[in-house]
C-alpha positions in Angstrom: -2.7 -8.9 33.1 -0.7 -5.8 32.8 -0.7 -4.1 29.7 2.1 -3.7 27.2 4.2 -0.5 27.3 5.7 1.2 24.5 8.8 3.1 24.7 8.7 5.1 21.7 4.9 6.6 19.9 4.7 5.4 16.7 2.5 8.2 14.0 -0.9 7.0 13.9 -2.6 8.5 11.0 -6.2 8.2 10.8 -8.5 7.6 7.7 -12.2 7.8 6.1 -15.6 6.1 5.7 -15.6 2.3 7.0 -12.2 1.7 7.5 -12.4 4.7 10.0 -15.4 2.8 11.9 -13.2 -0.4 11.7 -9.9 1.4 12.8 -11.5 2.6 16.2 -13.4 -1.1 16.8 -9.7 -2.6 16.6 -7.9 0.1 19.0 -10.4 -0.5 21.6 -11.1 -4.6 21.2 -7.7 -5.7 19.9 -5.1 -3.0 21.1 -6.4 -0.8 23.9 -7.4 -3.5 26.2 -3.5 -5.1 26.2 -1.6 -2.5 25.1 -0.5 1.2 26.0 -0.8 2.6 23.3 1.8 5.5 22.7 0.7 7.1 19.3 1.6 10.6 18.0 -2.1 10.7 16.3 -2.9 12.8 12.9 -6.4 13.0 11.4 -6.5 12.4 7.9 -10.2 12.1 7.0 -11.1 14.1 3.9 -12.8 17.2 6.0 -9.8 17.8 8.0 -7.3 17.3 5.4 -9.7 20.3 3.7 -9.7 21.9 7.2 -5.8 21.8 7.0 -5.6 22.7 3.5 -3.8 19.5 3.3 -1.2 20.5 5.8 -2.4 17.3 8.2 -0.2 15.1 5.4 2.6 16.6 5.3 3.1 16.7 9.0 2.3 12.9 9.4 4.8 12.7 7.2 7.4 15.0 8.5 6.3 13.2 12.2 7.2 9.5 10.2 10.6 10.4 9.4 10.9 11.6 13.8 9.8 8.6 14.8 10.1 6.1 12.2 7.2 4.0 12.3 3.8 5.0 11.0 0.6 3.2 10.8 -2.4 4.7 7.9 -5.9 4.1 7.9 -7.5 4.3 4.2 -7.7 7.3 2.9 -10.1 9.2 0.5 -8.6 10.5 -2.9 -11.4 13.0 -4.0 -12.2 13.1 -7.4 -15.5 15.4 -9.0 -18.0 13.7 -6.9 -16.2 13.6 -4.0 -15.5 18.0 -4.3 -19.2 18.1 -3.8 -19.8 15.9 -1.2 -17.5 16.9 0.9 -17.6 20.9 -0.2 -13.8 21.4 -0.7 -11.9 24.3 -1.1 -9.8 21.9 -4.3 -9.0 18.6 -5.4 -6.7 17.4 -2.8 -3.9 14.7 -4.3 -3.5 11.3 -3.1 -2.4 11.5 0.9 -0.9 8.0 -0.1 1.4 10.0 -3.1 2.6 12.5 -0.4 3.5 10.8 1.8 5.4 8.2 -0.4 7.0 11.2 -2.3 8.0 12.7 1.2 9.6 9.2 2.7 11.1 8.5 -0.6 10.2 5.0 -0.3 8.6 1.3 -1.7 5.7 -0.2 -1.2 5.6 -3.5 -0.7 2.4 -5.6 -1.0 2.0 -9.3 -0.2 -1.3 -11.2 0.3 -2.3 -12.7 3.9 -2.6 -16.4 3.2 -4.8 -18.1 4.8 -6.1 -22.2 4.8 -9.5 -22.3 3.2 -9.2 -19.0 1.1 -7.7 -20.8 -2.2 -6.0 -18.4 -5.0 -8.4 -18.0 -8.2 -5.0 -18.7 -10.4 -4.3 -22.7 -9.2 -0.9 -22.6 -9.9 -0.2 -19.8 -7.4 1.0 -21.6 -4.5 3.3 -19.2 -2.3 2.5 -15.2 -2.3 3.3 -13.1 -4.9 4.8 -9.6 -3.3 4.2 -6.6 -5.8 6.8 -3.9 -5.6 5.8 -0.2 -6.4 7.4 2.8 -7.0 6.3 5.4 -4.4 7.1 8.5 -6.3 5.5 10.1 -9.4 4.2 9.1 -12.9 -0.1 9.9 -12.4 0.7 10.6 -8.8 2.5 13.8 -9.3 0.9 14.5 -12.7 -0.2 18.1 -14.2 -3.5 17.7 -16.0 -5.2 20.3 -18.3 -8.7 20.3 -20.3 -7.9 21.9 -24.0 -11.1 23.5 -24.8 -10.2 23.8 -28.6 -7.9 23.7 -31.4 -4.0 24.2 -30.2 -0.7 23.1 -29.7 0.1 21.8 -26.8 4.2 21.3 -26.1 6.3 19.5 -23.4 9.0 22.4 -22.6 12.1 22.3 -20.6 14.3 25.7 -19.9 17.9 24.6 -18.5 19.6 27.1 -15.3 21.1 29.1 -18.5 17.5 29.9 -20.3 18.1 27.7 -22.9 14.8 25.6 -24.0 14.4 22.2 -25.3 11.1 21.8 -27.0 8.8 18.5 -27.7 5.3 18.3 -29.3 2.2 16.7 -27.6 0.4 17.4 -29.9 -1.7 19.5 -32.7 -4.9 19.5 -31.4 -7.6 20.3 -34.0 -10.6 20.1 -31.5 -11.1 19.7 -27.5 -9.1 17.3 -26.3 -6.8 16.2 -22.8 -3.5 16.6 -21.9 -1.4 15.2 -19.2 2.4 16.0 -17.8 4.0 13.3 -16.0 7.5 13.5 -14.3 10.2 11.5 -12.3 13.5 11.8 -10.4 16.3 9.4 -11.2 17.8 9.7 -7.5 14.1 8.2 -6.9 14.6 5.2 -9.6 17.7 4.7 -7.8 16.0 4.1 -4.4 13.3 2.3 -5.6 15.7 -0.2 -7.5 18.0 -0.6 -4.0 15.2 -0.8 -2.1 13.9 -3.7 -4.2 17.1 -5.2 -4.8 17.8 -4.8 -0.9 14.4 -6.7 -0.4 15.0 -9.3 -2.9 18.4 -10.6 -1.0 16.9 -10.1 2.4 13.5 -12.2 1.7 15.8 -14.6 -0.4 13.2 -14.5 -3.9 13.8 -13.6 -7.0 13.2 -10.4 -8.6 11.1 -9.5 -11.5 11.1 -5.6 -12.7 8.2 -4.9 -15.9 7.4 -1.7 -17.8 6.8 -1.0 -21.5 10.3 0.6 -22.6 8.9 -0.5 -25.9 6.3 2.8 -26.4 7.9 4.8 -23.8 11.2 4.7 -25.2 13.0 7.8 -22.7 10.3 7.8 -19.7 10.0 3.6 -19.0 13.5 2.8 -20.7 14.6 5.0 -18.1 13.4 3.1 -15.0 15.1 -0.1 -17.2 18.5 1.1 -17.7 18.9 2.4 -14.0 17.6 -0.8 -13.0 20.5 -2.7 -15.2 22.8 -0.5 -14.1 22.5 -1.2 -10.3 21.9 -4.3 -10.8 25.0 -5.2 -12.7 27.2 -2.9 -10.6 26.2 -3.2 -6.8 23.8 -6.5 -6.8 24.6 -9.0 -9.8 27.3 -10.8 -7.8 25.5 -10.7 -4.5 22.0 -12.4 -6.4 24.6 -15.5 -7.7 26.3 -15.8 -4.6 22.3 -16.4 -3.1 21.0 -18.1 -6.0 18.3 -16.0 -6.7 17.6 -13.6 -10.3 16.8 -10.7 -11.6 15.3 -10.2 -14.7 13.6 -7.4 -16.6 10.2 -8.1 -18.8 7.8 -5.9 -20.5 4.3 -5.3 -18.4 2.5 -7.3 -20.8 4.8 -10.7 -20.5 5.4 -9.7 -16.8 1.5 -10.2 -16.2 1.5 -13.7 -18.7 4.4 -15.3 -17.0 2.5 -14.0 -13.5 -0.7 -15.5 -14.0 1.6 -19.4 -15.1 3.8 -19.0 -12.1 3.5 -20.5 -8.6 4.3 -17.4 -6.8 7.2 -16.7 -4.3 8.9 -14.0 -6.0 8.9 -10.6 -5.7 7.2 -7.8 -9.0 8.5 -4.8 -9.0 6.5 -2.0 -10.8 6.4 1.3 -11.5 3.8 3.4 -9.3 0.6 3.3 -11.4 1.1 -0.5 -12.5 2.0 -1.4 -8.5 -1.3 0.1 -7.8 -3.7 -2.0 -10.5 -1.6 -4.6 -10.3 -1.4 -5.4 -6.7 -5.2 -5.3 -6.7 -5.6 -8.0 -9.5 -3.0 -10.4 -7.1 -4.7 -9.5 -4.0 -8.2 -10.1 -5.2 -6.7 -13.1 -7.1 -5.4 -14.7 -3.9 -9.1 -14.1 -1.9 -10.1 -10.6 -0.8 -8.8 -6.6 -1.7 -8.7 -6.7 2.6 -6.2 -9.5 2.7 -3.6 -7.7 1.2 -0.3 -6.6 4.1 1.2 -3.1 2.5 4.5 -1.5 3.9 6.0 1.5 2.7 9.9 0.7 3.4 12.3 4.1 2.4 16.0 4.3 2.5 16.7 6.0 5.2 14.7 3.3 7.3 11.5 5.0 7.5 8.5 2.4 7.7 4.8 3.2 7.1 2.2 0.4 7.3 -1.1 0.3 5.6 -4.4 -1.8 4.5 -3.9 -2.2 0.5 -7.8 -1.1 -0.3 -9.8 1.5 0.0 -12.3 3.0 2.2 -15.1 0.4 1.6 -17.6 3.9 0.5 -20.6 1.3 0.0 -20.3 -0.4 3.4 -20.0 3.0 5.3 -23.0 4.4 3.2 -24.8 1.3 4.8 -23.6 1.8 8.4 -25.1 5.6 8.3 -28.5 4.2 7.3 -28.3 1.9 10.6 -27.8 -1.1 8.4 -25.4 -3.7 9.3 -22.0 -4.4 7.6 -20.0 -7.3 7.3 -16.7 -5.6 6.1 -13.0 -7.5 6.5 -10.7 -6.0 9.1 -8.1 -8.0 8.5 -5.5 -6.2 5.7 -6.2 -3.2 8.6 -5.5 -5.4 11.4 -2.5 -6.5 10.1 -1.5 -2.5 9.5 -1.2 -2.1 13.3 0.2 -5.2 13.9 3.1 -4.8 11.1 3.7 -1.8 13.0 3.9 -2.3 16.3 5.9 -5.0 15.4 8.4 -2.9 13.5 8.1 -0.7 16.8 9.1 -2.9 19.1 12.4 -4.2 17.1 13.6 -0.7 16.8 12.9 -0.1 20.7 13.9 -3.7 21.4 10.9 -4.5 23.2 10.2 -8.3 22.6 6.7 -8.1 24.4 5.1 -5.9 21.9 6.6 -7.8 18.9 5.4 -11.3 20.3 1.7 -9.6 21.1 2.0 -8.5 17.0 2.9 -12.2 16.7 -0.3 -13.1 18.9 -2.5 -11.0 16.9 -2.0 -12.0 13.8 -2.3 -15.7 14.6 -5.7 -14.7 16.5 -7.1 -13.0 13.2 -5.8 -16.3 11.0 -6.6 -18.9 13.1 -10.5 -16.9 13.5 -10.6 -17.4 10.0 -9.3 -21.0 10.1 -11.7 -21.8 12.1 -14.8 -20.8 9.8 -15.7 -17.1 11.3 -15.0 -14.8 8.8 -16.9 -11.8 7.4 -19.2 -11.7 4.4 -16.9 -11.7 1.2 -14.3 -14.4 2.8 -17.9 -16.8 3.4 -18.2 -16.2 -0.5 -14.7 -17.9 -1.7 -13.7 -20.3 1.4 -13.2 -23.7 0.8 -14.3 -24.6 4.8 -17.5 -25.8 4.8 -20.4 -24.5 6.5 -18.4 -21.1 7.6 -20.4 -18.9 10.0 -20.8 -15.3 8.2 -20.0 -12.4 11.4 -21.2 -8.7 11.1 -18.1 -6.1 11.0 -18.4 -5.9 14.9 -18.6 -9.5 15.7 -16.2 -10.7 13.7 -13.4 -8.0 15.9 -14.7 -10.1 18.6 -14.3 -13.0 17.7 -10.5 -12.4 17.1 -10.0 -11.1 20.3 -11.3 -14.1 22.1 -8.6 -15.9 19.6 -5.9 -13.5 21.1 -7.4 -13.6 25.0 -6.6 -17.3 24.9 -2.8 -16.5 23.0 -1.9 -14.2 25.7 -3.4 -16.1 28.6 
């Protein structure tokens, strides 16, 4: 069989600990073998992002908005420990923030379903797709350590010199102190994108924050959302028969957990994050969790929705075997080769994305799944598969599809 071409590279951007192990087992068992792969590749493991001094990330990014389709390994954001272990020269940020800052766009998160792996919440019976904000809040923050007693002020000096002045606080002993900031042109997007999303999907649309405390920040995001909403969308949403509402966080996440899913939550950046964790894991597994970054100008970066799995790849350096789910990453490269070939018109490499993901699911299905799926399935009797084996397995899956 002759492999699949690709007309136009899509940015490959590669990642850290075990999902970096697992991202070259899929390129050569699941995409090498029947594909041409044409990527423009970037390496953003922690030592060359250091190497770079971070540079790396902002040319994947800059190389995203060229070619318009991305696909991201997991990434390390270092903290304390991490500076040490990995001797760097700072405390990079989050590649994930700059990149979403850069592109300007949402991400969308929406659990894999899959036949044996029942949601912990009963009543969930269609996926839940969390919305988040890909610019700002903790992302973009400026952090500083008070070492004793103070004032600490938020100050804003207009073009003209002029100052506008608001207290922290009066600190009497060491304390913490955090800046936050966001753009309304980015509200904007965020609320068209999800809007956009909402009509095009055909589900309803829920938007939570807690305007109640933060009365300026999050009743900001709310009254940009109601303004949209009621000028651009409102008549669009009754003409498809589907809503938009807003909620406070708190009710968002009571209503959630009583709901049978099908809708789409749209959050703010730092809720998106813990959030679409709590729904992924509640649906089965962190790794069976699709994440697409979608920004206005058409830019598309897909992802896995979890981390690096640290412990795993602490494991596979001592020799030890893993069982660690591919799947979420998988799914990355298939969401964007897909994306690939609809933009280049190239039906071949969107029905092998097609093939691919059916391979993984129906692996699955079929009671071969990897260590943490074996824990929650509902198939009786399921065979447990190493990291390694279980890659193999899907590919004899998608051998038979493309036969």
């Amino acid at each position: 069989m002759s492999k699949i071409k690709m007309n136009t590279p899509l940015v490959e951007m590669d990642g850290d600990e075990m999902t970096r192990i697992l991202w070259q087992m899929i390129k050569d068992e699941l995409l090498s073998p029947f594909v041409e792969l044409n990527t423009e590749y970037y390496d953003l493991g922690l030592e060359y992002r250091n190497e770079t001094d971070d540079q790396v990330t902002v040319d994947a990014a800059n190389a995203t908005k060229k070619y318009g389709v991305a696909v991201k390994c997991a990434t390390i954001t270092p903290n304390a420990a991490r500076m040490t272990e990995y001797n760097l020269k700072e405390m990079w940020k989050s590649p994930n923030g700059t990149i979403r800052a850069m592109l300007d766009g949402t991400v969308f998160r929406a659990p894999i379903i899959v036949k044996g792996i029942e949601p912990c919440v009963k009543n969930w019976k269609k996926p839940i797709t969390l919305a988040r904000h890909a610019y700002g809040d903790v992302y973009k923050n400026t952090e500083m350590v008070i070492p004793g007693p103070g004032k600490v002020e938020l100050v804003y000096t207009a073009a003209d010199g002029t100052e506008q002045r608001e207290l922290v606080h009066e600190f009497t002993g060491a304390g913490i102190a955090q800046g936050m900031h966001n753009l309304n042109n980015s509200i904007e997007s965020f609320a068209r994108s999800c809007f956009n999303y909402a009509l095009d999907t055909h589900q309803d649309l829920w938007f939570a924050t807690k305007d109640t405390i933060s009365k300026k920040y999050d009743h900001t995001f709310k009254d940009i959302f109601a303004e949209i909403y009621e000028d651009e969308y409102k008549e669009k949403f009754e003409a498809a028969g589907i809503t938009y509402f807003y909620t406070l966080i708190d009710d968002a996440v009571a209503r959630v957990m009583k709901a049978e899913g099908g809708f789409i939550w749209a959050c703010k950046n730092y809720d998106g994050d813990v959030m679409s964790d709590m729904v992924s894991s509640a649906f089965g597994s962190l790794a069976m969790m699709t994440s697409v970054l979608v920004s206005p100008q058409g830019y598309y970066e897909y992802e896995a929705a979890h981390g690096t799995v640290q412990r795993h790849y602490y494991k596979h350096l001592k020799g030890e075997e893993t069982s660690t789910n591919s799947v979420a990453t998988i799914f990355a490269w298939s969401g964007a080769l897909r994306k690939r070939g609809e933009m280049d018109g190239n039906k071949e490499l969107m029905d092998f994305a097609d093939s691919l993901e059916a391979a993984t699911i129906e692996t699955i299905e079929h009671g071969k799944m990897t260590k943490d799926l074996a824990l929650i399935t509902s198939i009786e009797n399921p065979t447990v598969l190493n990291s390694r084996d279980f890659i193999l397995e899907i590919r004899k899956e998608l051998e038979k599809k493309l036969a």
